[in-house]
Every structure is written in C-alpha cells, then in structure tokens.
C-alpha positions in Angstrom: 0.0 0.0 0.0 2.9 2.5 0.1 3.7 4.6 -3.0 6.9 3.5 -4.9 8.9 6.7 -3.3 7.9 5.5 0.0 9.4 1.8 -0.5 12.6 2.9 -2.1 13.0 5.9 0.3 12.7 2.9 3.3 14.6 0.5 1.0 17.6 2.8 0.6 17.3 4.0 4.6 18.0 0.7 5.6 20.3 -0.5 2.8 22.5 2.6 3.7 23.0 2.8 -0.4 21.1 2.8 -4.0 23.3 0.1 -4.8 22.1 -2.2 -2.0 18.4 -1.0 -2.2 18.7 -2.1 -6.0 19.9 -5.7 -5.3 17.0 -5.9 -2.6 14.6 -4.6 -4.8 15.3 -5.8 -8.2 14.7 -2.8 -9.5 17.4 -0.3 -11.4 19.3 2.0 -9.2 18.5 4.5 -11.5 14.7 4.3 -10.8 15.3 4.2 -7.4 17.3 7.6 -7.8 14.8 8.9 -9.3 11.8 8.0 -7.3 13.7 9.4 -4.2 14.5 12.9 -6.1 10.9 13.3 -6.4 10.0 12.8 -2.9 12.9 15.1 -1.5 10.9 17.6 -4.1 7.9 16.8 -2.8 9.3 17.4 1.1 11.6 20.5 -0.1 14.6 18.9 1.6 17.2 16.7 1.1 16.7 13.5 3.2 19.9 11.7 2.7 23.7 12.9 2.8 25.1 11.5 -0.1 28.8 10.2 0.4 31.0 8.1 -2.1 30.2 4.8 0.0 26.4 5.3 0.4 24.0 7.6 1.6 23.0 8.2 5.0 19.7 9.5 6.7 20.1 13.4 8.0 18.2 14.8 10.6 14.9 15.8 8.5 15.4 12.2 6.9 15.1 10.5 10.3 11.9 12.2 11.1 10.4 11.0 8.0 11.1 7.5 8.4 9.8 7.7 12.0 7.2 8.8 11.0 6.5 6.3 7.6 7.5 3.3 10.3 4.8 4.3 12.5 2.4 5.0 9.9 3.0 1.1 8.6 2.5 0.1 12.1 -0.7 1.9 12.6 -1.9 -0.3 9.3 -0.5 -3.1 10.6 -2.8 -2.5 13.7 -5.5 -1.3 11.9 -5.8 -4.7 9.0 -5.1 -7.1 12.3 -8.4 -5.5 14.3 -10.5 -5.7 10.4 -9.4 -9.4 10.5 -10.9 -9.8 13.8 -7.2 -10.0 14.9 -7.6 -8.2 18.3 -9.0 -11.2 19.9 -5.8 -13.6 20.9 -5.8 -15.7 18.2 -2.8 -16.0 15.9 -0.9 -13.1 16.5 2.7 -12.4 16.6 4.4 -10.0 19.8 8.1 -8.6 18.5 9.5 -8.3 22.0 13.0 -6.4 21.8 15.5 -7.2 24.8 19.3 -6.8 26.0 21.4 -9.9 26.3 21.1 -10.5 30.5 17.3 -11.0 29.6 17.5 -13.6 26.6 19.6 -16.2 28.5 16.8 -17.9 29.8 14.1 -15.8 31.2 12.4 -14.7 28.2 12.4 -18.2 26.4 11.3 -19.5 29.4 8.2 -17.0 29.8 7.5 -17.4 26.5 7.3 -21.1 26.4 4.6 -20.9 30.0 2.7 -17.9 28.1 2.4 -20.2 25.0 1.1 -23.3 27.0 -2.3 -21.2 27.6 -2.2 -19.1 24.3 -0.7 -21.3 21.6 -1.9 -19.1 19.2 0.9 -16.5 20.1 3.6 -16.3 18.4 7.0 -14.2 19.9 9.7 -12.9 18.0 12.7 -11.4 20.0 15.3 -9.6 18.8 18.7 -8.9 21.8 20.9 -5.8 21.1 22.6 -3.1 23.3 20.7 -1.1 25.6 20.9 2.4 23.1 19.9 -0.6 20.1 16.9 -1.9 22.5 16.2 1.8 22.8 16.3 2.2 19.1 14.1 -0.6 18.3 11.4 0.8 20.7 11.4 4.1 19.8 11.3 3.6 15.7 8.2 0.8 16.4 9.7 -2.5 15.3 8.8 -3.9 18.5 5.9 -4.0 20.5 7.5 -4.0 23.8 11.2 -4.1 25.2 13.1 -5.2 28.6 16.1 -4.0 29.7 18.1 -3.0 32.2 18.3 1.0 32.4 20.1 3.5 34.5 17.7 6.8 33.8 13.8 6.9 32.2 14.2 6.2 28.2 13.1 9.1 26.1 9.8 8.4 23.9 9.2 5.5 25.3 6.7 4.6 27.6 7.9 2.6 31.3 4.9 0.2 32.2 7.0 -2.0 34.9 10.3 -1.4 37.0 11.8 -3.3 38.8 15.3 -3.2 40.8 17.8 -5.1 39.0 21.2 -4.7 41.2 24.8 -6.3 39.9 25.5 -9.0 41.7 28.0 -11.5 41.8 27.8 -15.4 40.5 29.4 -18.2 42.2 29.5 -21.9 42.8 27.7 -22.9 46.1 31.0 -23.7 47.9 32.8 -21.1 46.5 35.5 -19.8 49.6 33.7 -16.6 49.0 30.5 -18.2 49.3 30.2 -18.1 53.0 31.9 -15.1 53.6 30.0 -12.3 55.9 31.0 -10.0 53.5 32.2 -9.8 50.5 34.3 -6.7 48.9 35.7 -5.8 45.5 39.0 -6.1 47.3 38.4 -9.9 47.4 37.4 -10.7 44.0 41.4 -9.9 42.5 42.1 -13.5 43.9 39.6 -15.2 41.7 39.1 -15.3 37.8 36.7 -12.8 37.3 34.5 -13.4 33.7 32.5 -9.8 33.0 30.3 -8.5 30.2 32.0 -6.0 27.9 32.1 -2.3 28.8 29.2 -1.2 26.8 26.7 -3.2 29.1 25.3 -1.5 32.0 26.3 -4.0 34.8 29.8 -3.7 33.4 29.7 0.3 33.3 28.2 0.2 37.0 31.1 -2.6 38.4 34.2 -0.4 36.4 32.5 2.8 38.2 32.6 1.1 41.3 36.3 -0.2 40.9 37.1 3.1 40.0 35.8 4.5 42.9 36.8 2.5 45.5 40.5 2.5 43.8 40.8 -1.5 42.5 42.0 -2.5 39.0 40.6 -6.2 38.4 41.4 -7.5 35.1 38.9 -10.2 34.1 40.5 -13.1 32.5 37.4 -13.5 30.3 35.1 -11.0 29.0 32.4 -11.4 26.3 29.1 -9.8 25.0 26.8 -12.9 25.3 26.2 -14.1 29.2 25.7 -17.5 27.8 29.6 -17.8 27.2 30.5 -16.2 30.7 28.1 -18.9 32.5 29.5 -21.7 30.2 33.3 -20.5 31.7 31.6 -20.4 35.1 30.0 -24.0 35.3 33.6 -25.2 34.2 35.4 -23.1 36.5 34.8 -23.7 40.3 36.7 -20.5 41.6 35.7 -18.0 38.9 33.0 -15.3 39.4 30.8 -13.3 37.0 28.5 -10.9 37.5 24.9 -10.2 36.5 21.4 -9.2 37.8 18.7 -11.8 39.5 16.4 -11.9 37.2 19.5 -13.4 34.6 20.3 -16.0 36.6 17.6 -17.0 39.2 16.1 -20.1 37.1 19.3 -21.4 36.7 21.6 -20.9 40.0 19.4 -23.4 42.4 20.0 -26.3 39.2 23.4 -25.7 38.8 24.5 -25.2 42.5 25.0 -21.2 41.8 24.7 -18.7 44.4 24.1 -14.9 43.9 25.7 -12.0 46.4 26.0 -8.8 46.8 28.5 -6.4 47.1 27.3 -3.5 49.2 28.6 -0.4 46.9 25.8 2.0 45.9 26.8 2.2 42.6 26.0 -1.9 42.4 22.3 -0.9 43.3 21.3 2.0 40.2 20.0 -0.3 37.8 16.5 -1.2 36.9 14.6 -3.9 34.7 12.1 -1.8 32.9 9.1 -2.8 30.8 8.7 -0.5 27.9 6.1 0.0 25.2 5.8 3.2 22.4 3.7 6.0 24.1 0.3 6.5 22.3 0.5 2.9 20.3 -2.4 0.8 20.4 -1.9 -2.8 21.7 -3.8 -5.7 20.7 -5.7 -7.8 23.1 -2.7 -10.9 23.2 -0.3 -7.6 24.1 -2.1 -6.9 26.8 -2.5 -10.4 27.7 1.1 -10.8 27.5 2.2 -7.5 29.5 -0.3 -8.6 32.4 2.0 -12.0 32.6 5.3 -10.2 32.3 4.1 -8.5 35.5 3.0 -11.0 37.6 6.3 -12.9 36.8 8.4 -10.2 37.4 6.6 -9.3 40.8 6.9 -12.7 41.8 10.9 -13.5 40.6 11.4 -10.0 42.3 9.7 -11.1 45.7 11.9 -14.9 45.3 15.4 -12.6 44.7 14.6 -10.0 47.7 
C-alpha cells in the first residue's frame, strides 16, 4: 500500500546505499534515484547525505522515516483489528530485549505464556541497551526489557523493577560463605564480565574506580551465555549479572548470587517498555499482564 517513493525511500534508509536497495529490490538504481529525487521535491529537503560509500539519513530524513515506520505500524494494527485479529488468536508479539534477559528468562516465559495461548507467536530480537532503545522508539517492536540507568526518552515505562549487579558463584565457592564480600576480594579469583558497553559492566568499572581497584577479568564477552559456560567449568571463577538473569538457573546448577554493598551496584532497573500513544492488541495486553505477575513474583523470590 505504500507509494513507490515511500518503499525505495525505506529500502535505501536501511540499505545505507542505491546500490544495495537495488539488489533488494530488483529494481534499477536508477529508478530508485529517481523515485527518491521526487520525494525530496515533494518534502523541499534533502533527506539523505550522499557520500562516495552510500547515503545516509540526515536529521529531516530520520523524522520521516519515524514517521513512515509508524504509519505502517498503525496499518498493521488497523488490518489485524479488520481481521478480527484483536482477539488472541494467531498473533505475533516482536519483543526487543538486552542480552542479560534472553539467556533464559524470556524463552522461558514465552514457552509458559504459550502453553495457555498457543496461538501466540513471539519474535525477539537482543541488542545493546541504546539498540533496545532504538528498536522501541522507531516501532519495530511491540514491547522491550532492559536494564536501564535513567527513564528512556519516547518510550513509555509500564513495569520497573530493581535489577542490582551481583555476583555469580558456585555454592561452595570460599567466598560463598563469607559475611561480606568486597571488590578487594574478588582480584584473587578469575573474574568473567560483560563487555564495557553493558550497563552492569559500566556500574562494576565505576565502582572499581571509585573505591581504587584495578581487576582484570580473565574472560570477558558480550553474550552471558559464554560467561556462565566459563563459570559452570570453572569452580573458583565469578561473574557478575542481575537476578532476574540467573535465578532459574543458579538453584539447578548449584549457583549462588551476592551482593556487594557499593551504591553504585544498586542504580539499575529492569524496565518494561512500550511506544507512548501505540495501540496494543488484546494478546499484548494479555502478554504484559503475565510479564508483571512474573516479574513481581521472581522480584519477591530474589529480595
């Protein structure tokens, strides 16, 4: 239903070049040129920098694809609720979440959600927490989870939660039993972490840094499945994460969580996010109303 400019504009927005919008297409990159020359006419602006390598959206082009993305998701809506779709029948829920959250939390709650409401289907998609943020905010998904510092911008914060770093260690761990345990004490073990543009790993460096420790991890890695992998197999190590990332798992594989009382350690918080103003279908709202009543409950089990 969009006009030709419309698709090519999008097509060549997220190709990042005519070149690459033509090979998507199928269509000559000189018809796509010329299809996007009209519509920058028809705006009276450029929408793209054009560079030797590609072309790239500028400022009055991001507010028009916005702006055509949430259009397409307001059709989307509005031919699911014609179809009778806004019962929960066969319906699909593009959840958007940061890594700490797809290791097995999500998967799990999916798979319980789905036992009552087969006719759900989930598609998740795990990036940063400014790509999570992204993803919300330009509408290609209908609701997000991750761990935040601050209140997101244009999005809209239906559930928080505390999510505070702690520390991941086998049961009989020596620091296991310890009354207390301090950064000071974790330079004797191997120490597995996230990489530094993860918000547990920016809140432990702060803390480091402010209580004057250097601790070099021997392992770090962007995907938490790889750090708990190096943990099962490594009885002294330690790693780092929030509750709600491990708590399924630590009981099964002998795991115990602790804390280490530094404010810094405490700032974070799960949050539940959805696009201010969008409409949500009846098996999103289904779907949020679980997500809650988990979360409150894995919340209460953590405290």
């Amino acid at each position: 239903m969009l006009s030709s400019e419309i698709r090519y504009f999008m097509a060549v927005a997220n190709a990042g070049s005519l070149s690459a919008a033509s090979e998507q297409l199928f269509v000559a990159i000189s018809a796509i040129s010329r299809q996007i020359q009209r519509l920058e006419t028809e705006v009276g602006v450029p929408l793209f920098d054009r560079h030797a390598r590609g072309m790239v959206l500028n400022e009055a082009g991001e507010i028009f694809a916005h702006h055509v993305r949430k259009n397409m998701l307001d059709m989307e809506y509005a031919l699911a609720e014609i179809k009778g779709l806004t019962a929960v029948r066969r319906t699909q829920i593009r959840v958007a979440c940061t890594d700490g959250m797809a290791f097995t939390l999500l998967p799990r709650l999916f798979a319980e959600f789905r036992a009552s409401n087969p006719g759900v289907l989930f598609s998740l998609k795990v990036a940063s927490t400014q790509g999570v943020a992204e993803l919300i905010r330009n509408g290609e998904c209908d609701l997000a989870l991750q761990f935040s510092l601050y209140a997101e911008r244009g999005v809209e914060v239906i559930g928080s939660w505390p999510a505070p770093v702690q520390l991941v260690m086998h049961h009989n761990h020596p620091l296991a039993q310890a009354d207390e345990v301090t950064l000071a004490d974790l330079g004797q073990y191997p120490l597995a972490l996230p990489e530094q543009n993860t918000t547990v790993r920016q809140l432990f460096d702060l803390s480091c840094h402010m209580s004057g420790y250097v601790i070099e991890p021997v392992l770090t890695c962007d995907n938490f499945s790889t750090l708990f992998h190096f943990l099962l197999r490594t009885p002294l190590a330690v790693t780092i994460c929030s509750p709600f990332t491990v708590l399924y798992e630590a009981q099964t594989h002998g795991l115990l969580l602790r804390s280490v009382r530094i404010d810094q350690l405490n700032q974070r918080t799960l949050q539940l996010q959805t696009l201010s103003g969008r409409p949500r279908s009846a098996a999103l709202n289904l779907f949020l109303d679980f997500l809650h009543q988990q979360l409150n409950t894995l919340e209460q089990s953590s405290g």
